[in-house]
C-alpha positions as CSV (number, residue, x, y, z in Angstrom):
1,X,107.0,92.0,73.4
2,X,107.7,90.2,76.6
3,X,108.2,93.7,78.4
4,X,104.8,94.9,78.0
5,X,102.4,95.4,80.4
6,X,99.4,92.7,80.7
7,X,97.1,96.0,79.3
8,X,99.3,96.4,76.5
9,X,99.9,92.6,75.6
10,X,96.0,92.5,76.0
11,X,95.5,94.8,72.8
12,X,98.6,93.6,70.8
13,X,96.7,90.3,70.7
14,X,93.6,91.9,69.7
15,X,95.1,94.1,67.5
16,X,96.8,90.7,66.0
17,X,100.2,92.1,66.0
18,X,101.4,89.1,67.4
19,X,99.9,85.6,68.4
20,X,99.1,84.2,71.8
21,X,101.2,81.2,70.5
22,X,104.4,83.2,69.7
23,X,104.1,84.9,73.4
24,X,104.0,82.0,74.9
25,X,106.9,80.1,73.4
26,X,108.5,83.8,74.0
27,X,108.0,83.0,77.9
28,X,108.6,80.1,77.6
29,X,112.2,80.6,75.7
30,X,112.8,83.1,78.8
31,X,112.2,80.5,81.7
32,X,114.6,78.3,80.4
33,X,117.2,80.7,79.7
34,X,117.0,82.7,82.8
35,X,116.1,79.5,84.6
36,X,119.0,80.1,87.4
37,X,116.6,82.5,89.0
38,X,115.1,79.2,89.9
39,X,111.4,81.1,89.7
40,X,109.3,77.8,88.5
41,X,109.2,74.6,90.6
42,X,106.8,73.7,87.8
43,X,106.8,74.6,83.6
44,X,103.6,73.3,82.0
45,X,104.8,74.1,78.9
46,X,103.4,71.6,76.2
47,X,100.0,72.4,78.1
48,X,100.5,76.2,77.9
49,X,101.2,75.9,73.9
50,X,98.3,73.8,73.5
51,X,96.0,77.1,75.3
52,X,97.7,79.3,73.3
53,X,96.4,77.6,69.8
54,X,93.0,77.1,71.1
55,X,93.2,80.8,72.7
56,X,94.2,81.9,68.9
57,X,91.4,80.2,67.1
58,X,89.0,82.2,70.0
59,X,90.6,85.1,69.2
60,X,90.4,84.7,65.2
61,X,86.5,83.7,66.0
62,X,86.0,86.4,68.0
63,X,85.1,85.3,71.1
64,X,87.9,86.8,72.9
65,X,87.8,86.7,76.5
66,X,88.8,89.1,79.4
67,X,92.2,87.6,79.3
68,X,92.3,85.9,76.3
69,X,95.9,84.0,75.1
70,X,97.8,86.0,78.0
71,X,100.2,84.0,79.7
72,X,100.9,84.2,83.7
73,X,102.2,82.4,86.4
74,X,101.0,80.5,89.9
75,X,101.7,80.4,93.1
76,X,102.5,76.6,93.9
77,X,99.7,77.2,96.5
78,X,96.7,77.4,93.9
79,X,95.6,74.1,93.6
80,X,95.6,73.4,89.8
81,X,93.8,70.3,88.4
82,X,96.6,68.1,86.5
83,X,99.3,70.0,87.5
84,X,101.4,69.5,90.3
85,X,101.0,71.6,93.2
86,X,103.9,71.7,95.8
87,X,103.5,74.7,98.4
88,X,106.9,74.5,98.4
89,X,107.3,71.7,100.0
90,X,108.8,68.1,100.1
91,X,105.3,67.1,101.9
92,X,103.4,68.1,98.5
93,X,106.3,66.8,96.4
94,X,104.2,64.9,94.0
95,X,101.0,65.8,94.9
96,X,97.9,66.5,91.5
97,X,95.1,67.8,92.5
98,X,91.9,66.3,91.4
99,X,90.4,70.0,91.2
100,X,90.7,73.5,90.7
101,X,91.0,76.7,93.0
102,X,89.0,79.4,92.6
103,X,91.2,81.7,91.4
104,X,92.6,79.9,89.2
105,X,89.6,78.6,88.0
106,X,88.3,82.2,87.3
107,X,91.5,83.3,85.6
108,X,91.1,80.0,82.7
109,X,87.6,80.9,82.2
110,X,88.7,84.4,81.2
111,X,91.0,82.6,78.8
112,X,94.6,82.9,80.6
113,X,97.3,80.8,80.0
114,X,99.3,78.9,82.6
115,X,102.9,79.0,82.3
116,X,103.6,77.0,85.2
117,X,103.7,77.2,89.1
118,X,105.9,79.7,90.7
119,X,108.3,78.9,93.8
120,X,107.8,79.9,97.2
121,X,108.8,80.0,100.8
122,X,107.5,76.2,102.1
123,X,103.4,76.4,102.7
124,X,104.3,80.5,102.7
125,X,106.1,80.4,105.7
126,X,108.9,83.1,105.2
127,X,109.8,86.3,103.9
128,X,112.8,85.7,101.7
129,X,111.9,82.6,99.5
130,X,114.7,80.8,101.5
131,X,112.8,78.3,103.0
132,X,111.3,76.6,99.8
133,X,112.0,72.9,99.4
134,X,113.3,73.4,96.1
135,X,115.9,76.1,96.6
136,X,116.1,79.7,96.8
137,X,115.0,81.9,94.3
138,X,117.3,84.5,93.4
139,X,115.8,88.3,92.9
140,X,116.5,89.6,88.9
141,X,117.6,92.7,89.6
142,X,121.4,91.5,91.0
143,X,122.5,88.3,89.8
144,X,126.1,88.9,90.2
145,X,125.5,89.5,93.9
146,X,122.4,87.5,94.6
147,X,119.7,88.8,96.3
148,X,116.7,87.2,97.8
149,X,113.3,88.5,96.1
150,X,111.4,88.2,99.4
151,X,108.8,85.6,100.1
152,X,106.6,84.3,100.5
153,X,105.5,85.1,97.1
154,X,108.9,85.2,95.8
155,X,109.1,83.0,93.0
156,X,106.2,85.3,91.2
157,X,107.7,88.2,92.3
158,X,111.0,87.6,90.3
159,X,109.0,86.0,87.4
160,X,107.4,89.3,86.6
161,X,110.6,91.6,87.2
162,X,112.4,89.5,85.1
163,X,110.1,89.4,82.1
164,X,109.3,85.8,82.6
165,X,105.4,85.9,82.3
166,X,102.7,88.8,82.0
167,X,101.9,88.6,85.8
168,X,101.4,86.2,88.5
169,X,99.5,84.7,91.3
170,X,100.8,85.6,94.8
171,X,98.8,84.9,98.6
172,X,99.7,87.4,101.6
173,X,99.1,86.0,105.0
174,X,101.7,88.9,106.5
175,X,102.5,90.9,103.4
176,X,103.4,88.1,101.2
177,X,102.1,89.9,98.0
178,X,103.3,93.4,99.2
179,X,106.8,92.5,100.6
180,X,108.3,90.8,97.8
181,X,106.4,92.7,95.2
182,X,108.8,96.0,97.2
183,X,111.9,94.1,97.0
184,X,111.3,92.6,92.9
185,X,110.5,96.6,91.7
186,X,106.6,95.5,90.6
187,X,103.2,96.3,92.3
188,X,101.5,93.9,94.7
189,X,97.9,94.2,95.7
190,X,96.4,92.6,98.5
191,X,92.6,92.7,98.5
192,X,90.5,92.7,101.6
193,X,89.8,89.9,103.5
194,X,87.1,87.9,101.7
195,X,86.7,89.9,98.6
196,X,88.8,86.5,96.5
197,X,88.0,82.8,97.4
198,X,90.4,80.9,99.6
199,X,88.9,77.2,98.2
200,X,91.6,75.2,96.9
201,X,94.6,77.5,98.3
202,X,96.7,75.4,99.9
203,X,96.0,76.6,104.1
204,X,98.2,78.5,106.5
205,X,96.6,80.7,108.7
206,X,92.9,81.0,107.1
207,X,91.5,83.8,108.9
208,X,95.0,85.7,106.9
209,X,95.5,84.0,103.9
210,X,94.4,86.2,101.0
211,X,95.1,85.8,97.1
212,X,96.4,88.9,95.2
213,X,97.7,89.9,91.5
214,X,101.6,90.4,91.3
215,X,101.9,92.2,88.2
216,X,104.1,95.0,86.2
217,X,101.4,98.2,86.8
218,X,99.0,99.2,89.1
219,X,96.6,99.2,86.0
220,X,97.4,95.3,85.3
221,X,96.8,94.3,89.2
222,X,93.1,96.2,89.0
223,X,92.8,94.1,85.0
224,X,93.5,90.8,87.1
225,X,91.8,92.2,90.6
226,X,88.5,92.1,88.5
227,X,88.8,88.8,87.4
228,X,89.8,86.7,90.6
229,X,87.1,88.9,92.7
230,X,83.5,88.0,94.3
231,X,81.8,85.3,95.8
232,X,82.1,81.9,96.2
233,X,79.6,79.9,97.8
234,X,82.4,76.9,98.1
235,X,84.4,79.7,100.7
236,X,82.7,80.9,103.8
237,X,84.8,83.4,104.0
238,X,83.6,85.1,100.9
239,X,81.8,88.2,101.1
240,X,78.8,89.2,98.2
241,X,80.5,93.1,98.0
242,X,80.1,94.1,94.6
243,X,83.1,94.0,92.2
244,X,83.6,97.4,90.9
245,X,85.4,97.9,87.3
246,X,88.5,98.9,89.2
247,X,90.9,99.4,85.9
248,X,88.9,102.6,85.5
249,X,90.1,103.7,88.3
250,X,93.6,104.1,87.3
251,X,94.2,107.4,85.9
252,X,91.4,108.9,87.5
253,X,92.8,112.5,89.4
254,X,93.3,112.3,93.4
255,X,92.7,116.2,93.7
256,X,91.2,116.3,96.9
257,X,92.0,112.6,98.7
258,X,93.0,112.6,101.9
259,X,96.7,110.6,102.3
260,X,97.5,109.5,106.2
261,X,100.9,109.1,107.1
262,X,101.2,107.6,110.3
263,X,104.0,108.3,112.6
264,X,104.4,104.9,114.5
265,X,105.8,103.3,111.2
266,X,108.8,105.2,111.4
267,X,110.1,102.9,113.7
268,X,114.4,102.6,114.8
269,X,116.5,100.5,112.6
270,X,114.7,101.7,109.2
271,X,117.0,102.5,106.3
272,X,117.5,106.2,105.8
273,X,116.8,105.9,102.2
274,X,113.3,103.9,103.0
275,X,112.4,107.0,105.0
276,X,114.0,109.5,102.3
277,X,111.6,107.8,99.5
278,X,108.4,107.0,102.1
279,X,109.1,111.7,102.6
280,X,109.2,111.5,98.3
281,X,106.0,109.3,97.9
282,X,104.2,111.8,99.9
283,X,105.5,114.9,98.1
284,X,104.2,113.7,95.3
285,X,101.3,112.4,96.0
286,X,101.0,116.5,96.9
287,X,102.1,117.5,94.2
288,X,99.3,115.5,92.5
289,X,96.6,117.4,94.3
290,X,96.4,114.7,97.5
291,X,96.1,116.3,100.8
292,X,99.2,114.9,103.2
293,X,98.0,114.4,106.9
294,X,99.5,113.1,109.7
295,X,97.7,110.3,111.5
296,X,98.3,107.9,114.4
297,X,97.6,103.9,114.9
298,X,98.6,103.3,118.4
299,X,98.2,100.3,118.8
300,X,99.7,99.0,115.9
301,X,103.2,98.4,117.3
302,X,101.4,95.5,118.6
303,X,100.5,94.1,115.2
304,X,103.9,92.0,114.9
305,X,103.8,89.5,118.0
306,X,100.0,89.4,117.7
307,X,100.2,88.5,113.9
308,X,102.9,85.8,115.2
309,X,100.2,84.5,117.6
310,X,97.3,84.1,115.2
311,X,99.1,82.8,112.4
312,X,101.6,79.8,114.3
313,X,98.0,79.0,115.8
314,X,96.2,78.9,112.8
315,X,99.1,77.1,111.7
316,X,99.4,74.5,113.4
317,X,95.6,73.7,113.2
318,X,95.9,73.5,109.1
319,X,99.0,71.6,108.8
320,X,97.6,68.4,110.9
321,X,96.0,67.5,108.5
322,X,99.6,66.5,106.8
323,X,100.2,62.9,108.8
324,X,101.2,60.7,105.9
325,X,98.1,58.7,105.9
326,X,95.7,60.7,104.1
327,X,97.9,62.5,101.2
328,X,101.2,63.6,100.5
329,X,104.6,62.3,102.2
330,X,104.9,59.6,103.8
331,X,107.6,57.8,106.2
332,X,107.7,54.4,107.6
333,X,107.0,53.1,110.8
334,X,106.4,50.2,113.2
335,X,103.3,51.8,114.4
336,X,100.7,54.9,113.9
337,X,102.3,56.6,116.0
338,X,105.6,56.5,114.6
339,X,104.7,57.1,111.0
340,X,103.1,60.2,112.1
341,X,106.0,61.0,113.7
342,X,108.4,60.0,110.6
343,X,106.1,61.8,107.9
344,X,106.0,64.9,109.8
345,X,109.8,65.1,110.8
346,X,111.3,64.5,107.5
347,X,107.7,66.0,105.3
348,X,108.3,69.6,106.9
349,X,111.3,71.8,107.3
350,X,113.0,74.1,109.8
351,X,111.0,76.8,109.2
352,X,107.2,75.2,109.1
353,X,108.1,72.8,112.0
354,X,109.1,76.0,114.2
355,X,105.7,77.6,113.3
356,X,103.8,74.3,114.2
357,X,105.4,74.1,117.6
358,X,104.7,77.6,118.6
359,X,101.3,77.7,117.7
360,X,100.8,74.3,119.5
361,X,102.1,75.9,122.6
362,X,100.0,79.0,122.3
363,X,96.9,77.1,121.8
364,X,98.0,74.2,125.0
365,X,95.6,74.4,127.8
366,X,98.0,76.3,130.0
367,X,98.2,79.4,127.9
368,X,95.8,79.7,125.1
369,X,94.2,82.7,127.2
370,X,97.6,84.2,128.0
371,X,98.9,83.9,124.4
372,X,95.8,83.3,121.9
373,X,92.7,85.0,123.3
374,X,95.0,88.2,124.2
375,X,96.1,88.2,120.8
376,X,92.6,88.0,119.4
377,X,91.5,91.2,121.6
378,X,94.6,93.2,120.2
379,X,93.5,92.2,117.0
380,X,90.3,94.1,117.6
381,X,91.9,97.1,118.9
382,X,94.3,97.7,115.9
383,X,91.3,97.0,113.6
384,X,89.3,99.6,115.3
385,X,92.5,102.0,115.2
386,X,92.1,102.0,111.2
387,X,88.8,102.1,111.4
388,X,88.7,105.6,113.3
389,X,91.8,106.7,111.3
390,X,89.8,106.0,108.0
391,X,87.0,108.5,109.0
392,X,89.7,111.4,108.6
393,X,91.8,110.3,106.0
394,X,90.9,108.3,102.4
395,X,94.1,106.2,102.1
396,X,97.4,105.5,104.2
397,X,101.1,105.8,102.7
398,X,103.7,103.9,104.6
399,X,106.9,101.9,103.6
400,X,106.6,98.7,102.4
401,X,109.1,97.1,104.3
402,X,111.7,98.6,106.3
403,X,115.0,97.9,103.9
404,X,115.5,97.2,100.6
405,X,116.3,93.2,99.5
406,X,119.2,92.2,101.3
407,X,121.8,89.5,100.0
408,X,122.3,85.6,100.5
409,X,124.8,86.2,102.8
410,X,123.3,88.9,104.5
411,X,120.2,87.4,105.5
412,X,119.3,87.7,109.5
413,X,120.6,84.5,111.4
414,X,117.9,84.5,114.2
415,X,113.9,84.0,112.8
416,X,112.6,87.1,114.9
417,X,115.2,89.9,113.2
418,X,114.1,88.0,109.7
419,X,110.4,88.4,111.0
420,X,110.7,92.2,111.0
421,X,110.7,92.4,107.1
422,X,106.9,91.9,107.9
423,X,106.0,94.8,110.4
424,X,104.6,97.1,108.4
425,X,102.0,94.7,106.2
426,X,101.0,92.5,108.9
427,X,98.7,95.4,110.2
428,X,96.6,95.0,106.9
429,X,96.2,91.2,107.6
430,X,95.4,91.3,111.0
431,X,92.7,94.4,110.6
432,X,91.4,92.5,106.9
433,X,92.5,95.6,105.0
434,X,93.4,96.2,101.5
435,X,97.2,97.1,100.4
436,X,99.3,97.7,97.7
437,X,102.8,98.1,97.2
438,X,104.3,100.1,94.4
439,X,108.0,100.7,93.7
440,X,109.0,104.3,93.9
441,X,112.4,104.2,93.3
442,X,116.1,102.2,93.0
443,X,118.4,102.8,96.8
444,X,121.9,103.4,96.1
445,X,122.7,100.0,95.2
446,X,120.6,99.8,92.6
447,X,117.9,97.9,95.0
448,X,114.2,98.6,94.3
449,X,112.1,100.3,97.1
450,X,108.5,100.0,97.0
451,X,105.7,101.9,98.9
452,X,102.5,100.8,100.2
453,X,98.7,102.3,100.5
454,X,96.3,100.9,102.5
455,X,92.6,101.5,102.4
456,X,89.2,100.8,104.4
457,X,87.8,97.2,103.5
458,X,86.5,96.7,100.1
459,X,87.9,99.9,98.6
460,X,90.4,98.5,96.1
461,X,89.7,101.3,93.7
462,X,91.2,103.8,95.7
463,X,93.9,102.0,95.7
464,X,94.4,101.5,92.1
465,X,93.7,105.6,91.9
466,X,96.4,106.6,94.4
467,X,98.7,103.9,93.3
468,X,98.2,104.7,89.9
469,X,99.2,108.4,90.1
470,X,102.1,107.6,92.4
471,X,103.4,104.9,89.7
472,X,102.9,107.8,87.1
473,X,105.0,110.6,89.4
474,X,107.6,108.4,90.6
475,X,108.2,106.5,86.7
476,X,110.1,103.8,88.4
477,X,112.5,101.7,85.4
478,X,111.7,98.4,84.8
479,X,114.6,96.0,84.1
480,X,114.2,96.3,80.6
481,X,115.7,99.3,80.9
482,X,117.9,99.0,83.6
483,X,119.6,97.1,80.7
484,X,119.0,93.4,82.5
């Protein structure tokens, strides 16, 4: 039963053909035995069997909520009360909220059950789950080879391919949903900017930082999508759009749509067989009924070292607040002064102290208009590109990322190559659009390939229909029957 989809495990449990506590000690039995895909920073088990009976007796009473007894993991970015919440991070290393997020919060009053917190790349800074404080995480679908599942959502990412929950939490500042989601072989949505709460997810660049389901089907992300969506009056960032029912959208025929492919994402240094399945994704989206039309973004080859801009800026604002006075890590010192210093060398690594000091320098006096305001009026532009190129078209197909997972040892040396595993989902950040990756198919060494749609703001349900009748045409194998 571990293999089903969240819809499936959500009638099972109706349907009483098996308990809410036997599939959580199910998931739980998994974690530990696959635990060298080092996926969990965090297993709250004895509080997730405890949900379970309560979720049972619910269930026997009938009072069954919208997600009632299923089990799914975190992000170690949701602030969860009583459990700890790292971000990946030796700064957060012990650190128990006193609250909830709101996402999370809206997922236990549907009735989920928390398996734990998943790992990540530290405070979501990466895009390989390499950075984490707590080790790498190592993508299901190679063990003997490892490969990384991509960050920074990573830990979640290889939780769901590997069978270890129903679905998961991710966040995607620059495609941290979408990116892993392609190289794990499992769908990633995005929403738009604003349609989920940011309060209590832990900060990186918070005019980017969006929460999204990670989850086995396009039909479970909308399930989940409908759950974490709408206002908050605790985020000012929260729009009041209306939440549509977007799981019945999947399924629904896209005779008709419009599908955009534009031509600047084919871009030098792509794998062959990215482009050969991005070419297969729109023949059967076609096939389907979808009209395919070629489409233009000029300005979107701009998206990367503007994205880089924002974000290190944004950056570098949020993570002051980490000075080993207030919360957190802290190192000694003879003075103020020096246990900032201290806390902040030894609290953050490599990774998170090279995005601090960029952003620091972009936003100094002597170049935040050269560097920060420029980046701001590109931003604009490329918003204003999609806007335009939404008037012709309904949705956009484009690659996910530009290769397939790549191994430990064949990771990119210098940070910019590694920061091209982001180009093509920063765009959706930057412009506050909605995206959603969906496998399509295995490359030739057995490495899932995923696609992504992207759609005008607040029109999730578009992508749930095309994604949903490109999962159907390209019947991608989980690894259940891949035979791992």
């Amino acid at each position: 039963m571990y293999n089903l989809s969240l819809h499936e495990i959500r009638k099972g449990l109706l349907s009483k053909k098996f308990s809410s506590l036997e599939l959580t000690r199910c998931f739980i039995n998994r974690i530990e035995k696959f635990c060298d895909l080092n996926a969990f920073i965090t297993v709250s088990a004895d509080l997730a069997l405890e949900s379970a009976e309560r979720s049972d007796k619910r269930i026997a009473d009938g009072k069954s909520r919208g997600l009632e007894g299923i089990p799914l993991a975190i992000k170690d970015l949701f602030l969860t009360k009583g459990i700890r919440t790292t971000a990946g991070s030796k700064m957060l290393e012990n650190f128990i909220p006193p609250y909830e997020s709101t996402v999370t919060s809206r997922l236990l009053g549907a009735g989920a059950i928390f398996l734990g917190k998943t790992n990540m790349d530290e405070f979501a800074m990466g895009s390989a789950n390499v950075t984490s404080y707590y080790g790498r995480v190592v993508n299901p679908w190679s063990r003997d080879k490892k490969l990384v599942p991509g960050g920074s959502s990573g830990g979640s990412a290889a939780a769901v391919a590997a069978h270890l929950c129903v679905a998961a939490t991710g966040s995607d500042t620059g495609g941290s949903v979408r990116q892993p989601a392609a190289f794990s072989g499992i769908v990633g949505l995005k929403p738009t900017y604003g349609r989920c709460s940011r309060y209590g997810m832990v900060a990186f660049a918070s005019s980017l930082d969006q929460a999204g389901p990670m989850t086995k089907t396009v039909r479970d992300a909308a399930i989940l999508l409908k759950i974490i969506a709408g206002y908050d009056e605790k985020d000012s960032t929260s729009f009041t759009e209306e939440v549509p029912d977007f799981e019945s959208f999947a399924g629904k025929s896209i005779k008709g749509l419009k599908i955009g492919i534009p031509k600047e994402y084919r871009i030098p240094g792509m794998s062959e067989e990215v482009i050969d399945f991005w070419e297969k994704g729109a023949a059967l989206l076609k096939d389907a009924g979808a009209e395919i039309v070629d489409v233009s973004l000029p300005y979107s080859k701009y998206a990367l070292p503007a994205y880089y801009i924002i974000a290190t800026a944004e950056a570098s604002s949020n993570l002051s607040r980490y000075d080993g006075v207030r919360y957190g890590f802290r190192a000694g010192g003879l003075t103020l002064n020096e246990i900032y210093e201290n806390t902040r060398a030894e609290g953050f690594g490599d990774e998170v102290k090279r995005r601090i000091l960029i952003g620091t320098y972009v936003l100094s006096a002597g170049y935040y208009d050269a560097y920060y305001i420029k980046a701001l009026k590109v931003r604009k532009l490329i918003r204003q590109d999609f806007i335009s190129t939404f008037e012709k078209v309904d949705v956009l197909l484009t690659p996910t990322a530009p290769t397939s997972a790549f191994a430990f040892n064949e990771e990119p040396q210098d940070p910019i190559t590694m920061y091209l595993n982001d180009i093509f989902t920063v765009t959706a950040n930057i412009a506050g659009l909605p995206g959603i990756s969906v496998p399509i198919g295995l490359d030739k060494l057995g490495r899932p390939i995923g696609l992504q749609l992207l759609a005008p703001h607040f029109r999730e349900e578009l992508l749930v229909q095309v994604g949903a009748a490109l999962e159907e045409a390209a019947n991608f194998p989980s690894l259940k029957e891949m035979g791992r």
